[in-house]
N, CA, C and O atoms as a DFTB+ gen file, in Angstrom:
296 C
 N C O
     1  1      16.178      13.556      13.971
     2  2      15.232      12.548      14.415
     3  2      15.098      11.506      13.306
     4  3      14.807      11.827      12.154
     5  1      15.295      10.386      13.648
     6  2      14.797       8.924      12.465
     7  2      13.914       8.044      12.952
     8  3      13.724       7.583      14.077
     9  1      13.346       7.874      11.782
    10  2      11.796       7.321      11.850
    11  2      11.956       5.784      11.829
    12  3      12.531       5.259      10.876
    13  1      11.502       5.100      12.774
    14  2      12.019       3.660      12.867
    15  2      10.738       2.781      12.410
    16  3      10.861       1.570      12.226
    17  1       9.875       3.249      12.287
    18  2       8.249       2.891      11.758
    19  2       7.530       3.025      10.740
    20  3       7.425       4.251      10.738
    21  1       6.838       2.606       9.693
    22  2       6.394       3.459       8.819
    23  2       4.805       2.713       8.681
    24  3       4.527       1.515       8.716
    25  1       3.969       3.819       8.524
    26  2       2.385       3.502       8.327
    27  2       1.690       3.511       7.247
    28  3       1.299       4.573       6.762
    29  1       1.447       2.409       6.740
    30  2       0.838       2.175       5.333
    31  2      -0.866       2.526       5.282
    32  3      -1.544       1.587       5.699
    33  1      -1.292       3.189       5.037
    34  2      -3.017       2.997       4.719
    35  2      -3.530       2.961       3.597
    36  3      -3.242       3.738       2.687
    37  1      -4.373       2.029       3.531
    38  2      -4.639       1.377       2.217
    39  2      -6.312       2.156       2.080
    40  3      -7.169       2.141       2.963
    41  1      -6.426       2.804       0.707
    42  2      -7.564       3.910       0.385
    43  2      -8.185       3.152      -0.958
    44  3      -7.561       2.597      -1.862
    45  1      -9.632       3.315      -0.791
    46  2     -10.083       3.100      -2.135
    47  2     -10.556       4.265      -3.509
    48  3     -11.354       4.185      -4.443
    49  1      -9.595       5.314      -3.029
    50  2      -9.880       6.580      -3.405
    51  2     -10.943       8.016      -3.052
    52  3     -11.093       9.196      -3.368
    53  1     -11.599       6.788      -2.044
    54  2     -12.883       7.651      -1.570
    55  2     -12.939       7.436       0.051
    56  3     -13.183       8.347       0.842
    57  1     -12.674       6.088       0.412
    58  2     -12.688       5.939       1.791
    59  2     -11.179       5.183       2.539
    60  3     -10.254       4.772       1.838
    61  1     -11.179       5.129       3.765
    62  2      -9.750       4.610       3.933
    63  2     -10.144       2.656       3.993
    64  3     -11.299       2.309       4.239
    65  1      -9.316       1.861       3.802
    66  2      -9.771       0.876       4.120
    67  2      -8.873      -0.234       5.369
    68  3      -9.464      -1.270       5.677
    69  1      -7.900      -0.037       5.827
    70  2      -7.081      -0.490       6.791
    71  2      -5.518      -0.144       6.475
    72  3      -5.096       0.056       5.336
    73  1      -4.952      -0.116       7.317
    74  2      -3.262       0.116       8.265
    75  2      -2.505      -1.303       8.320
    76  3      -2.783      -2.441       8.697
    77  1      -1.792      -0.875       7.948
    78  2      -0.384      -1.428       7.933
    79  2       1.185      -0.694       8.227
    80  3       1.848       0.225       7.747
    81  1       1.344      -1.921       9.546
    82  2       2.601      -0.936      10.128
    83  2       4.672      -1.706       9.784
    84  3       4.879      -2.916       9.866
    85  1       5.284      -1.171       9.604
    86  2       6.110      -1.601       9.351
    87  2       7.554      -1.115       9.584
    88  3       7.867      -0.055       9.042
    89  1       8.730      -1.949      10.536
    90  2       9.958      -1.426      10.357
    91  2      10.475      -0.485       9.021
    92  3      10.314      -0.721       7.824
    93  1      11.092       0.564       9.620
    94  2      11.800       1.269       8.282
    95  2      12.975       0.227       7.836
    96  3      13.451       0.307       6.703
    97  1      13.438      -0.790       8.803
    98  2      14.314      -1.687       8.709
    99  2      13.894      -3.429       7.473
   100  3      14.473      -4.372       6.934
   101  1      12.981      -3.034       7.594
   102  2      12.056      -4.558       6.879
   103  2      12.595      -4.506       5.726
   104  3      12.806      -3.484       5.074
   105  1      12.935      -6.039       5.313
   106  2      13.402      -6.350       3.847
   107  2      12.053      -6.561       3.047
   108  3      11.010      -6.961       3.565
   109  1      12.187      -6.298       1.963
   110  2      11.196      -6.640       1.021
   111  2       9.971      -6.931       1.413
   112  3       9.486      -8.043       1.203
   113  1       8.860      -5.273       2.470
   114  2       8.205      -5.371       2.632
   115  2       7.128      -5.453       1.328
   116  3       7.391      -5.079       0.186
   117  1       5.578      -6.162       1.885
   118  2       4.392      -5.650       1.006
   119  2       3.387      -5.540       1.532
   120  3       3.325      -6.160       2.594
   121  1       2.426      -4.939       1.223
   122  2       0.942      -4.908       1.241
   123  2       0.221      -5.579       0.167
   124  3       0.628      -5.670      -0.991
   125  1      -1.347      -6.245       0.814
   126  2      -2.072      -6.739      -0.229
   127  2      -2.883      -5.499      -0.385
   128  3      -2.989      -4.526       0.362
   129  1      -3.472      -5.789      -1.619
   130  2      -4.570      -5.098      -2.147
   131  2      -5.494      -5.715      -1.784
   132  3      -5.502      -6.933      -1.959
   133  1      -6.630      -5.021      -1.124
   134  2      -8.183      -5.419      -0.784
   135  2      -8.993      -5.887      -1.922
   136  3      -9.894      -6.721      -1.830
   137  1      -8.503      -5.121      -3.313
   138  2      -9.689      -5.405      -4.584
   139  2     -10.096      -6.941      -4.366
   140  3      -9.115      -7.550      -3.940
   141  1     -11.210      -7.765      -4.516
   142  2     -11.119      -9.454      -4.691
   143  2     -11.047      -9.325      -6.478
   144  3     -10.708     -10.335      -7.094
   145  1     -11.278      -8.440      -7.013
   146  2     -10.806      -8.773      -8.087
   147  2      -9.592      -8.311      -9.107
   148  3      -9.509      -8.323     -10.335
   149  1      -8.695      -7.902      -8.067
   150  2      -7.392      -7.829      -8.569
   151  2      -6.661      -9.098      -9.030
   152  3      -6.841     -10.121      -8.369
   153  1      -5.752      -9.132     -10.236
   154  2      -5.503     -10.248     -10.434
   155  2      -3.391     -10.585      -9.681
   156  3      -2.566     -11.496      -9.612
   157  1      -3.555      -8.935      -9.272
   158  2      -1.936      -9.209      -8.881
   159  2      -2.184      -8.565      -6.993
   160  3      -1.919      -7.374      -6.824
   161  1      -2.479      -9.065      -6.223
   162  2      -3.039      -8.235      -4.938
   163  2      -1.575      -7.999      -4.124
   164  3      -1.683      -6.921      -3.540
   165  1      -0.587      -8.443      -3.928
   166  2       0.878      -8.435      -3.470
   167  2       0.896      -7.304      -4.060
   168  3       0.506      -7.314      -5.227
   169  1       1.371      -5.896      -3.428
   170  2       2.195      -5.138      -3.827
   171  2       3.481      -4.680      -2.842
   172  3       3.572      -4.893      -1.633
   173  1       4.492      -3.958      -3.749
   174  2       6.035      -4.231      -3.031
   175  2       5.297      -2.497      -1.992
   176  3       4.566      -1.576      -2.356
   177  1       6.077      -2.860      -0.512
   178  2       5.543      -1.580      -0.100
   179  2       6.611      -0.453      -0.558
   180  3       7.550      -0.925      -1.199
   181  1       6.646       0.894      -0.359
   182  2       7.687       1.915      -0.828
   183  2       7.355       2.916       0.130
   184  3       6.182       3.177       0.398
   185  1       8.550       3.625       0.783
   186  2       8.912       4.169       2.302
   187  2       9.423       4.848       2.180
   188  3       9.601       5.579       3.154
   189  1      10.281       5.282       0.524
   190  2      10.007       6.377      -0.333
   191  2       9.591       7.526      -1.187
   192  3      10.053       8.373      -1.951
   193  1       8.499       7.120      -0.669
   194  2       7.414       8.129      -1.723
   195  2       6.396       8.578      -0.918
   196  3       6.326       7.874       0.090
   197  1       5.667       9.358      -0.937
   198  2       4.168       9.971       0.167
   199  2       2.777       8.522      -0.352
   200  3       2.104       8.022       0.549
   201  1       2.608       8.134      -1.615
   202  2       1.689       7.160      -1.616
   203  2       2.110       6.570      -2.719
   204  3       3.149       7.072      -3.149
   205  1       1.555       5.412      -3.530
   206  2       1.967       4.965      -4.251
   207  2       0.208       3.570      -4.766
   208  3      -0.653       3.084      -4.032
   209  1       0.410       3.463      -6.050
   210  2      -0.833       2.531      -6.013
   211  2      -0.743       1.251      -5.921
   212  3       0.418       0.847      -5.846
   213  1      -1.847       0.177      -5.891
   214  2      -1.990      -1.174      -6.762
   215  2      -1.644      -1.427      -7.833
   216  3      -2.392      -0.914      -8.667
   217  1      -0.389      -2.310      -8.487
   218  2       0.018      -2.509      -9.470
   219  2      -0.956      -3.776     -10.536
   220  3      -0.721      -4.342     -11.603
   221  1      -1.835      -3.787      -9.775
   222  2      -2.834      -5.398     -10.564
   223  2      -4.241      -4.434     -11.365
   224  3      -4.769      -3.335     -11.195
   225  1      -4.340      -5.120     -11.903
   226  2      -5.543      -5.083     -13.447
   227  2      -6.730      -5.898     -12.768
   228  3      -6.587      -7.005     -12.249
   229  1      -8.064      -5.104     -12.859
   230  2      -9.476      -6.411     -12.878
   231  2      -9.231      -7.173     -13.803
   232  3      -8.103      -7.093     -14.289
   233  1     -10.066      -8.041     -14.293
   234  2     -10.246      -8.709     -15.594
   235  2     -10.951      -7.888     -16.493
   236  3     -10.953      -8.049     -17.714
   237  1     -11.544      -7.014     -15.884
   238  2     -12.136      -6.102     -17.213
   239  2     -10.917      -5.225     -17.527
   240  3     -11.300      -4.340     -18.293
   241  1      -9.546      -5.094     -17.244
   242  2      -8.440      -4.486     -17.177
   243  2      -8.365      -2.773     -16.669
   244  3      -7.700      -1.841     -17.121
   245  1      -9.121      -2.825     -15.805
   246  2      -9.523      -1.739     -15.222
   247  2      -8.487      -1.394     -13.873
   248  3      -8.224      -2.355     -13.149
   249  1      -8.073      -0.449     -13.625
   250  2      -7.163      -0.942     -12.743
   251  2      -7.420      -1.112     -11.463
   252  3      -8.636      -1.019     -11.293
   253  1      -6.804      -1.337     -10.392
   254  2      -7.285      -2.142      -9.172
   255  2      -8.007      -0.751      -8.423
   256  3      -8.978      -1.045      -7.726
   257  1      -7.780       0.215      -8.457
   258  2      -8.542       1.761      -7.861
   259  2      -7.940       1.149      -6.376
   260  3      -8.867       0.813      -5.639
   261  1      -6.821       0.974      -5.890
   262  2      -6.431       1.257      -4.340
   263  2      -4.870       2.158      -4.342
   264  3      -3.797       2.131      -4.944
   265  1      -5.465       2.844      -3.386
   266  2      -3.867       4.111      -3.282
   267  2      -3.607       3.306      -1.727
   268  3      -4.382       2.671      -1.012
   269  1      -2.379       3.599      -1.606
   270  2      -1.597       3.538      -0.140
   271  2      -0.537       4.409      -0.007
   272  3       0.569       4.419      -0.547
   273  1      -1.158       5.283       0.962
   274  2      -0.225       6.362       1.788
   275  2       0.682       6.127       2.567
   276  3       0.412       5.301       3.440
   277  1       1.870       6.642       2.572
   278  2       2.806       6.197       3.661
   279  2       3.193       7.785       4.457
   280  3       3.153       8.957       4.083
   281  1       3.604       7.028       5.831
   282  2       3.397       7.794       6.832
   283  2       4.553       7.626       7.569
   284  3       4.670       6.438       7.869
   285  1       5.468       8.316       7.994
   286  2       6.894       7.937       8.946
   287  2       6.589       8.249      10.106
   288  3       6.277       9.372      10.500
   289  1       6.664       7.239      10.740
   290  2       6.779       7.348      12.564
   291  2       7.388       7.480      13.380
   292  3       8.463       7.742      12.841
   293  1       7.543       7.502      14.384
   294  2       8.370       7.104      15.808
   295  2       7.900       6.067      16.328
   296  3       8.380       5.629      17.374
């Protein structure tokens, strides 16, 4: 069976915060980061791994605190 879909959910470590759906076929997918005070909110998505985080810094250099789970579909 191959998974032609894949489901992104974007977590703030404590609660979920929205879905994102995407061809397993998509070039150089991403997701934003929800933080407003992230300074890098684009992250590359990965359809590889079970979750993966926010690569952006607050200004207090704290890091952005968002995980995104990935999920393979039909």
């Amino acid at each position: 069976m191959s998974h032609k879909k894949v489901e992104i959910t974007e977590y703030n470590y404590t609660e979920k915060l929205g879905k994102s759906y995407f061809n397993f076929s998509d070039i150089n997918p991403s997701v934003i980061c929800t933080n407003p005070l992230c300074n890098n909110p684009n992250v590359a998505a990965k359809f590889d791994v079970a979750q993966f985080s926010c690569e952006g810094k607050e200004s207090t250099g704290r890091d952005c605190k968002r995980l995104f789970e990935v999920k393979l579909i039909n």
